[in-house]
Short mmCIF file of the C-alpha atoms (twelve columns), coordinates in Angstrom:
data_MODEL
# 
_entry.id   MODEL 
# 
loop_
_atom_site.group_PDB 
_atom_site.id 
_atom_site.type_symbol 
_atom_site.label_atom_id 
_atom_site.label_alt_id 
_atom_site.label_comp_id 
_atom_site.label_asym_id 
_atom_site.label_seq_id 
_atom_site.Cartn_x 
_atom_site.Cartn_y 
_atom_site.Cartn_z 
_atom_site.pdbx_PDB_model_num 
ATOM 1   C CA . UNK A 1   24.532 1.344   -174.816 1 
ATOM 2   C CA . UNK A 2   23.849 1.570   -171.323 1 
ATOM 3   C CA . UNK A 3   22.855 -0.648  -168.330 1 
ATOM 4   C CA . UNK A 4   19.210 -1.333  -168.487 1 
ATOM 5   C CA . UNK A 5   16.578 -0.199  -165.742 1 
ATOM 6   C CA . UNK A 6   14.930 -2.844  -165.975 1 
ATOM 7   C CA . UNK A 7   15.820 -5.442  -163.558 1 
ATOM 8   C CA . UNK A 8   18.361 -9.054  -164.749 1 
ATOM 9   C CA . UNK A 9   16.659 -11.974 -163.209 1 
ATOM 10  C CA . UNK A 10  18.192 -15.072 -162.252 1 
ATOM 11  C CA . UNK A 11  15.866 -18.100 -162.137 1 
ATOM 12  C CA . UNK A 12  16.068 -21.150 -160.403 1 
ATOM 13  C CA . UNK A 13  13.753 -23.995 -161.823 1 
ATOM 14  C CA . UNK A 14  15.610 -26.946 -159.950 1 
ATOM 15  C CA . UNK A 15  16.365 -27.778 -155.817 1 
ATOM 16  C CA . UNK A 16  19.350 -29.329 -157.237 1 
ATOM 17  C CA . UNK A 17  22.882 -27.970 -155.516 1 
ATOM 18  C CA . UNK A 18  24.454 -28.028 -158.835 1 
ATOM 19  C CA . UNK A 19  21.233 -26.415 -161.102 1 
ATOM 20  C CA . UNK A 20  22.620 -23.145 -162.884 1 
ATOM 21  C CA . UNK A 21  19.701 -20.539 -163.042 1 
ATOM 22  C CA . UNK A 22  18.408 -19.068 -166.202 1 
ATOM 23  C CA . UNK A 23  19.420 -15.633 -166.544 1 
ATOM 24  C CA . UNK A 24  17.462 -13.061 -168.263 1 
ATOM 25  C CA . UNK A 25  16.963 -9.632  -168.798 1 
ATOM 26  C CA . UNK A 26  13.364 -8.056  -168.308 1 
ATOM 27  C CA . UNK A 27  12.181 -4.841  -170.366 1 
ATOM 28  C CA . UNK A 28  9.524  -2.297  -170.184 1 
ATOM 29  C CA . UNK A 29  6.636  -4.630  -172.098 1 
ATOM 30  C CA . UNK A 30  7.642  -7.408  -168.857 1 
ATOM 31  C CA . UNK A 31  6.927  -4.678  -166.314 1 
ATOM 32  C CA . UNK A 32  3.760  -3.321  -168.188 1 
ATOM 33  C CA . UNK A 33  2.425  -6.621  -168.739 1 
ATOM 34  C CA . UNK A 34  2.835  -7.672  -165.175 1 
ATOM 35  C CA . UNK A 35  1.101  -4.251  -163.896 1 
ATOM 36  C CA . UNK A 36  -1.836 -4.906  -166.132 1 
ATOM 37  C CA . UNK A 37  -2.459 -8.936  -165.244 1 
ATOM 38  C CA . UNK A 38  -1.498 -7.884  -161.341 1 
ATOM 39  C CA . UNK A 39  -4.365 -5.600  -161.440 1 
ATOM 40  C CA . UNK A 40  -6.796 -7.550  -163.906 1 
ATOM 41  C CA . UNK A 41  -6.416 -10.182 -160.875 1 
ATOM 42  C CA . UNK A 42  -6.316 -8.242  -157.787 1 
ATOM 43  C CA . UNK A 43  -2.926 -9.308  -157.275 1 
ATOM 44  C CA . UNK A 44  -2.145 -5.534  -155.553 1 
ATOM 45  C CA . UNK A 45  0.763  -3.858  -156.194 1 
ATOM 46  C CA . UNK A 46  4.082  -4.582  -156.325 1 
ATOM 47  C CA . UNK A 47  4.971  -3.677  -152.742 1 
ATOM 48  C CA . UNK A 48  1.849  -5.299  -151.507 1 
ATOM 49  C CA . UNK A 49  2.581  -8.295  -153.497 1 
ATOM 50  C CA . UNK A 50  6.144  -8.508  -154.453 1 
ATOM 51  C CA . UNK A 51  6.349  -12.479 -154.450 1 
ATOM 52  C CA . UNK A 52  3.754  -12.898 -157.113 1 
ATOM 53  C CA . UNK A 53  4.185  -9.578  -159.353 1 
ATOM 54  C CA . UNK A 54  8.161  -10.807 -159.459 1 
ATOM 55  C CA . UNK A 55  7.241  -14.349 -160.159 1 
ATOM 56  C CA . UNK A 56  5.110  -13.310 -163.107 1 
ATOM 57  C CA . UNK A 57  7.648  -10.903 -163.991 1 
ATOM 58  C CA . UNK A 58  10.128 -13.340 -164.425 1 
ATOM 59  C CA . UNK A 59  7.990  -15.718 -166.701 1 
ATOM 60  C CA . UNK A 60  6.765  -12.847 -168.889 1 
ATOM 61  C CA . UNK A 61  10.549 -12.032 -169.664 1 
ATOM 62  C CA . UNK A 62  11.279 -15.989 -169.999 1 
ATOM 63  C CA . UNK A 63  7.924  -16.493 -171.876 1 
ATOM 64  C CA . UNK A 64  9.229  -13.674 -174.406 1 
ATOM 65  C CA . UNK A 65  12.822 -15.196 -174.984 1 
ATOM 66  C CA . UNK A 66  11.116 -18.848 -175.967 1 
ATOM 67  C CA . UNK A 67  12.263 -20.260 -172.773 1 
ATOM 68  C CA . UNK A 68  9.073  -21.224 -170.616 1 
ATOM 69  C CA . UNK A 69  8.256  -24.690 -173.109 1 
ATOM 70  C CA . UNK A 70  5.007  -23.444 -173.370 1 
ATOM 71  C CA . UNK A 71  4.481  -23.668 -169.649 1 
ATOM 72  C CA . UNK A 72  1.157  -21.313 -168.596 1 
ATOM 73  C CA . UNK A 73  2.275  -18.740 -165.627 1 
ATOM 74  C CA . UNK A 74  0.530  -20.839 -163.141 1 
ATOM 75  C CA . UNK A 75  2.757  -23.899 -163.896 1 
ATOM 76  C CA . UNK A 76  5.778  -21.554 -163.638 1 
ATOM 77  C CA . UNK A 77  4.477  -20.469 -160.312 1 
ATOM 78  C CA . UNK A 78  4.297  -23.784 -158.974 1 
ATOM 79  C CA . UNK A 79  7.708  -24.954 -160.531 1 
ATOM 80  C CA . UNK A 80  10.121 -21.888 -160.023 1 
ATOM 81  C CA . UNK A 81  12.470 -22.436 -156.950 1 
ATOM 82  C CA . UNK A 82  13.671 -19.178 -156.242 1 
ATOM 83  C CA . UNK A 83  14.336 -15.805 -158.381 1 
ATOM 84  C CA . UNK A 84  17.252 -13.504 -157.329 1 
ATOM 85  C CA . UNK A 85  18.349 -10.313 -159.112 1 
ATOM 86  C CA . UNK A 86  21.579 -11.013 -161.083 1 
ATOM 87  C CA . UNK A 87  23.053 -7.383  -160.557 1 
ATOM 88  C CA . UNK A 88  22.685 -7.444  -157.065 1 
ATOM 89  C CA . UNK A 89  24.842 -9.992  -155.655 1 
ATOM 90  C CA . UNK A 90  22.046 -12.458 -155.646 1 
ATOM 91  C CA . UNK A 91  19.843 -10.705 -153.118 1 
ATOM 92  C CA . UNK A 92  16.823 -12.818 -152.715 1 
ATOM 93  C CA . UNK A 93  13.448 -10.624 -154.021 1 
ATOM 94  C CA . UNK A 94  11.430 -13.806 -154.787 1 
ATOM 95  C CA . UNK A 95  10.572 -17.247 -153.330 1 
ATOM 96  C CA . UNK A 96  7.944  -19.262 -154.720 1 
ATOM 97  C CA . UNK A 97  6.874  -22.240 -153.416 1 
ATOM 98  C CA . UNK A 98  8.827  -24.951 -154.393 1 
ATOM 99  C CA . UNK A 99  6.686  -27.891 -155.927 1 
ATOM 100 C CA . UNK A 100 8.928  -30.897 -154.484 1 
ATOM 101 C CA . UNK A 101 12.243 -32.294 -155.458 1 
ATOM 102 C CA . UNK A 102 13.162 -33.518 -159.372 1 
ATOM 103 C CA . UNK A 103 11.625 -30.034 -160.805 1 
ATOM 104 C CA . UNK A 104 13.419 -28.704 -163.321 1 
# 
């Protein structure tokens, strides 16, 4: 099989130095479901919003793989650290507000 279009995301839910970022692979139903809520909420697009459509991105791909603990998408928001592609040498597309130290 080939390399996915879909974009690898590496998320970073602690400040810590050390903290190893959860990796994981988005699919179609990620991007389709972010569209839809980004538009239900007048979030704008992607390019006119890029911050929030890839922060929700990233917990609708975690949220699928089991890995959010239940957490809603607006406790994600306020507990993610950063989100970096993983293909791309860790070029930053994403930073969220941090919530404080000891997150994670």
């Amino acid at each position: 099989m080939g390399k996915l279009a879909t974009p690898k995301l590496e998320v970073y839910l602690s400040e810590d130095d050390d903290a190893e970022p959860i990796i994981v692979q988005t699919i179609n139903a990620d991007l389709v479901l972010t569209e839809t809520t980004g538009r239900k909420h007048g979030w704008g697009t992607f390019a006119e919003a890029p911050i929030k459509n890839q922060t929700f991105m990233a917990w609708a791909a975690l949220k699928r793989r089991g890995l959010v603990n239940g957490a809603t998408f607006e406790e994600f928001e306020k507990t993610a650290v950063s989100i970096t592609t993983a293909e791309s040498g860790g070029e930053i597309v994403a930073f969220p507000t941090p919530p404080g130290l000891g997150s994670g």
